[in-house]
N, C-alpha and C positions, 0 to 999 in steps of 0.2 A: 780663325780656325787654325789649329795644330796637328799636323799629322805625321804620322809615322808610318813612313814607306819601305817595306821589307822586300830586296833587293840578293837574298842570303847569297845564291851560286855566282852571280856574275856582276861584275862594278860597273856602274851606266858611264865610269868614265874613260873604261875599256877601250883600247881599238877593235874599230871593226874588224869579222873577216875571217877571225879565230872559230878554234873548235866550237866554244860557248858563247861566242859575244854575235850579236844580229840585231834583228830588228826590237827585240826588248829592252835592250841597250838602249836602244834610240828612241823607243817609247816615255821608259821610266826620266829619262833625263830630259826629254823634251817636255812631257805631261808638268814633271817638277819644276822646269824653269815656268812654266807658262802659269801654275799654280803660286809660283814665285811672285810672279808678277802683279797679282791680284791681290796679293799683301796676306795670302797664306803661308803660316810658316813650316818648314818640311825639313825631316829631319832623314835621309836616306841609309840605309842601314844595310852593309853587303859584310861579306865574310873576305879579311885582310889574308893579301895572294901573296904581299908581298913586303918584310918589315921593312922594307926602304919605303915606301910612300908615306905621307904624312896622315896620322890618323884621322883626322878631320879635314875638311875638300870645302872650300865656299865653292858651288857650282854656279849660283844665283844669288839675286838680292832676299835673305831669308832660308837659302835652299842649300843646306851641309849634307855632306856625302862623309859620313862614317865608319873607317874600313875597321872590324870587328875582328879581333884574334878569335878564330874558333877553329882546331886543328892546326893542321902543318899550315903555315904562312908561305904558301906557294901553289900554284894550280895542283888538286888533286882529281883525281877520279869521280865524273859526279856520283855516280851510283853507289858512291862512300857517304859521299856528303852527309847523308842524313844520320851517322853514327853525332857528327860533331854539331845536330839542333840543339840541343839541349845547353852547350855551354854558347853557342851565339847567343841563345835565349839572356843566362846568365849572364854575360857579356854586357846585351844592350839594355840588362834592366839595371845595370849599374852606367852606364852611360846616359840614359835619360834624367837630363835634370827638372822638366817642366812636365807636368802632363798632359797628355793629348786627348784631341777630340776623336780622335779614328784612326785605325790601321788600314793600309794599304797595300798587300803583297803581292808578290809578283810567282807566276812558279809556283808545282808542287810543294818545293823546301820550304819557301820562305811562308806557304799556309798554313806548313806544319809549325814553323816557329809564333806564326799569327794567334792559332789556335789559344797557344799556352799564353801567352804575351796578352792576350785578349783575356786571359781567367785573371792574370795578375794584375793588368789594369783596370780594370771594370769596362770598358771600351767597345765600342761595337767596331767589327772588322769587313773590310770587302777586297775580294780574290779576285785578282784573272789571271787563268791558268796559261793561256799564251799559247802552248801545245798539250797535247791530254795523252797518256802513256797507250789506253786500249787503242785510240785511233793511229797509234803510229806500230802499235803491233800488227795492226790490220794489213797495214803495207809493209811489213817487213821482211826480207827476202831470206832471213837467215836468222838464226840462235840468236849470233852477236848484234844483231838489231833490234834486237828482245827487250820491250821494259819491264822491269822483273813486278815479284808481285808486290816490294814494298809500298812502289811508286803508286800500284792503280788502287791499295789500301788506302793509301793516305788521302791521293785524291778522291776519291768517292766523301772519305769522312769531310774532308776541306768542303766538297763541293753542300753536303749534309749541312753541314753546322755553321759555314760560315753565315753573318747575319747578311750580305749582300754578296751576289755575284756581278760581274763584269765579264760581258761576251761582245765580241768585237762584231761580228755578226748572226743574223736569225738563226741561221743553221747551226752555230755553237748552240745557243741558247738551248736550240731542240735537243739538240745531244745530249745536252747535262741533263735536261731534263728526263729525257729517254733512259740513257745509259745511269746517271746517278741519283735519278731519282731527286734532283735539286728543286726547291719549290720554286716555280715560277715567277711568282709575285715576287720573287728575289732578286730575280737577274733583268739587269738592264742593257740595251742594245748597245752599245757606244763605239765607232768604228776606232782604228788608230789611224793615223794622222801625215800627214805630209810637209814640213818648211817649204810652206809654197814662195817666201820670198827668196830662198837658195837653189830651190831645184826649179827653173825657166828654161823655157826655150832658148835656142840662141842655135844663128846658121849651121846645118851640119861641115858645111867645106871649112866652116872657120874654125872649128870644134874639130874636125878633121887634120889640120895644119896646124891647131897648137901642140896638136898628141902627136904630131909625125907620123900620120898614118896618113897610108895611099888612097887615093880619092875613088874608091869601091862601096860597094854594101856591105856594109859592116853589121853582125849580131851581137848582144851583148846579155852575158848573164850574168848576175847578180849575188853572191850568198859564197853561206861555207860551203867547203867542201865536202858535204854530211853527205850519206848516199839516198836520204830522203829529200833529196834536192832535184835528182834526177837527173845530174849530170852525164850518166852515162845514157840516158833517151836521149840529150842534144847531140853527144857523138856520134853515137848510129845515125841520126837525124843528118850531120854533117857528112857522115861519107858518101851515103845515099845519094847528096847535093851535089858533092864531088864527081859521080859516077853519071849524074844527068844534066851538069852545064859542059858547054861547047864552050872554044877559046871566043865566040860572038856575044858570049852569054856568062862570064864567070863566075864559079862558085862566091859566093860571100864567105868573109874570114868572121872569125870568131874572137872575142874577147872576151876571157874568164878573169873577172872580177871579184876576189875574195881568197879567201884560206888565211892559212898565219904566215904571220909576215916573211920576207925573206933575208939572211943573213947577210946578204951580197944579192948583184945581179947574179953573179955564176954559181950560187950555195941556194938554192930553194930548196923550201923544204920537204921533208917525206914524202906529204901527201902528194905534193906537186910530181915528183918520181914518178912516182906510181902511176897518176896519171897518164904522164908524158910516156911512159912505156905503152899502155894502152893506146892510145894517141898515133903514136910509133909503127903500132901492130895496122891499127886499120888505117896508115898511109894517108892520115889528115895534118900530120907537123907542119906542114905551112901554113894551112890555114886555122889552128888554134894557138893562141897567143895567151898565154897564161900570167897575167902584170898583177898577182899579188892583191891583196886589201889596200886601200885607197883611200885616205881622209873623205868625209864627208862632202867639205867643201867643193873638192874638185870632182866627186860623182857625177855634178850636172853638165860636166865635158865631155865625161864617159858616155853619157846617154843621149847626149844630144850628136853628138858623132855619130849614130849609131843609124839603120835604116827598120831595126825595132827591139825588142827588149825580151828575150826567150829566156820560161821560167816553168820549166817543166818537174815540176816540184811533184811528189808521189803522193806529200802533206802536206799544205798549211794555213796555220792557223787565221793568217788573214793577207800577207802579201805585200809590206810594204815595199818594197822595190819594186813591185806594177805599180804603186803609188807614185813614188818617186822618178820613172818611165813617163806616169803620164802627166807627171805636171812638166814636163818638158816636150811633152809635144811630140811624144814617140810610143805609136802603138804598141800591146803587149800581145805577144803568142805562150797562151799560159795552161796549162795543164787545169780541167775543170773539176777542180778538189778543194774543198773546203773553201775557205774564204777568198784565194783566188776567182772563184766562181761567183765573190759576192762583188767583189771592187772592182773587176772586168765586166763590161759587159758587152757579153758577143759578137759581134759583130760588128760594135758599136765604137769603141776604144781599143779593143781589141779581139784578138779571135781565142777560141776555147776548145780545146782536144783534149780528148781521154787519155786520162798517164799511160803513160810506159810504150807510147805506141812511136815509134821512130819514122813510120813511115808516112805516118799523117805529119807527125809534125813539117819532115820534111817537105811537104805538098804544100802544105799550110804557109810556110816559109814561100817557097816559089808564086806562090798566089801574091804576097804580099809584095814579090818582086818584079812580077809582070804587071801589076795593075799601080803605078805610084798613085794617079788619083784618089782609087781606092782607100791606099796605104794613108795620105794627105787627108781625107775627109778624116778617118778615124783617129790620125793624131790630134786633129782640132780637137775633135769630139773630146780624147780624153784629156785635152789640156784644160778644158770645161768643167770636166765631171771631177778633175782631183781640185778644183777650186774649194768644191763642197766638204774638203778632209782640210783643211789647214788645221794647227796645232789649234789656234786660236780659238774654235769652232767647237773640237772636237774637248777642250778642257771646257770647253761651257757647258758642255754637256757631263762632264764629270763633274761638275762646282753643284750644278740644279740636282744632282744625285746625291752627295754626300747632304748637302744642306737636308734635301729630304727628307734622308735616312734617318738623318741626326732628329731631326723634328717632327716624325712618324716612325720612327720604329715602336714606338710600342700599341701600334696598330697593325701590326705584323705578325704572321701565326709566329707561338714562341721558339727559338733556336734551343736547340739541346747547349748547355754551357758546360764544358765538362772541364773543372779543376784539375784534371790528371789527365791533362790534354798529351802530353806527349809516353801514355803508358798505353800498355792492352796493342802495342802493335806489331806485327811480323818482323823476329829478328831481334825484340825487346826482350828482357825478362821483367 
């Protein structure tokens, strides 16, 4: 099998932590390597950020990462992005030297690029959208949170036409089908996934003394710095903590995990400001600790240090860092939205609060800090439950899909194929 994996906005060989790079980052490149491994061949195809990298990437045995000139060759605006589909298109149909059995896209962009790429090869194509533009309008607090309408154009058509979809949980699934009308019999469940051989347990005091950090309860959250993260419910959540432990009883510190990188210890950057001024305002500086995006590899120090994993997310899509949390053996306190609410489960691995709410959270927090037994049963629990998400697991379940597809699609109601896949759309002529 050959496949072509569309990757358009962001390189899966990105560091974490940035404005764009996250858990699909870690999705696409782990699904690939693991795809690799099965003696599938993968051809990954992003849009080149930077003319210094080398155009082609062996990631895996079989698995090249392809950075595509389409636009400026340096981070741009995504919300542009989609001016410059058309020539990634053109790009990677002159890059492809073999033809493939199936496309693979990741993201609104790269279904738009799917689309067209899907009329020029004869090929059948399968999406997952990762985040969906009207669900994050929903929680949006402001204008500039606003997905415009190119975005929820496209996706509706992507979610229409493509010949498969990919929903990481039931609840996507209902959505597409609710909101875009996606045929059912199209979309299959298939979670994302956890390196359970990287991310394990291991003692917290010893996890605690290699980070230099003081032998307290420690919180840790996960992600960009995006405001759909919810970082500011953990702050109000922290002060509140502040204002009701006694010197018998101290408040737990805080550890922000993520944004883009930092120049120096003493140069972080913007976003980190900004923060740190808010921070400032409600007189928690000592107890939030802002250490920047963090290899992979050493995550599982971060977490296991940790006495649990706060991810008061407003959106998402499925939640790999409660993954990641719980194959280490540390409870998640997660906001019950979207797929968080599928990979947590209550009470069980971890507890579940309604976004935006600071004052549960913080209860919920204290709960977890007065009862360790408590706290101790639900990490088992979820060092158990992410057993069932290893990469390994969850590509098999993407290998029994394509194979399917490939050998039943034309048992399938018919997909509209539209040749002039990238016309007739908002902001075209």
């Amino acid at each position: 099998m050959r496949l072509a994996v569309l990757s358009f906005h962001t390189c899966p060989l990105a560091s974490l932590g940035g404005k764009e790079t996250g858990g699909m980052n870690v999705y696409v490149r782990e699904t690939c390597s693991q795809l690799g491994l099965r003696g599938v061949e993968v051809d990954i195809f992003t849009r080149s950020q930077d003319p210094a990298v080398p155009k082609k990437v062996r990631l895996a045995p079989g698995v090249f990462v392809h950075h595509v000139p389409a636009g400026p060759q340096s981070p741009y605006p995504k919300e542009r992005l989609v001016e410059h589909v058309e020539e990634f298109v053109e790009r990677t149909l002159a890059l492809a030297s073999k033809p493939y059995d199936l496309i693979y896209s990741h993201y609104w962009l790269s279904g738009v690029a799917a689309l067209s790429l899907r009329a020029r090869w004869g090929i059948p194509m399968v999406h997952m959208f990762h985040t969906m533009g009207w669900i994050k309008n929903l929680v949006a607090r402001s204008c500039s949170e606003q997905e415009g309408e190119v975005r929820l154009y496209w996706e509706e058509r992507v979610a229409r036409q493509a010949d498969a979809l990919v929903a990481p949980h039931p609840l996507e699934r209902a959505q597409l089908v609710w909101q875009y009308k996606a045929c059912p019999a199209r979309i299959r469940v298939i979670p994302c996934g956890v390196d359970t051989s990287l991310f394990r347990p291991m003692d917290r005091l010893e996890a605690q003394r290699i980070l230099g950090l003081e032998d307290r309860a420690w919180l840790i959250f996960v992600g960009r710095l995006d405001p759909i993260k919810g970082l500011d419910t953990l702050l109000g959540a922290m002060s509140i903590l502040k204002s009701t432990r006694t010197s018998r009883k101290p408040c737990p510190a805080l550890m922000v995990v993520g944004g883009p990188p930092w120049k120096s210890p003493w140069e972080p950057p913007p976003e980190i400001l900004e923060i740190s001024q808010q921070v400032r305002s409600m007189g928690i500086q000592e107890l939030v600790h802002f250490l920047g995006p963090k290899p992979q590899n050493s995550l599982p120090i971060y977490y296991s240090a940790s006495t649990a994993c706060v991810l008061p997310s407003r959106y998402e899509s499925f939640g790999m860092a409660a993954l990641e949390s719980m194959a280490c053996g540390v409870p998640v306190v997660a906001s019950r939205v979207g797929g968080l609410s599928y990979t947590v489960s209550d009470g069980k691995t971890g507890v579940l609060v309604p976004e935006g709410n600071s004052e549960l959270l913080a209860e919920t927090v204290l709960e977890l800090l007065e009862f360790p037994d408590w706290r101790a049963k639900m990490g088992a629990e979820a060092l158990k439950r992410a057993q069932r998400f290893s990469w390994p697991a969850v590509v098999n379940g993407l290998m029994d899909f394509f194979r399917e597809l490939l050998e039943q699609l034309d048992g399938l109601p018919p997909v509209q194929r539209d040749p002039e896949a990238l016309s007739g759309s908002p902001g075209r002529s």
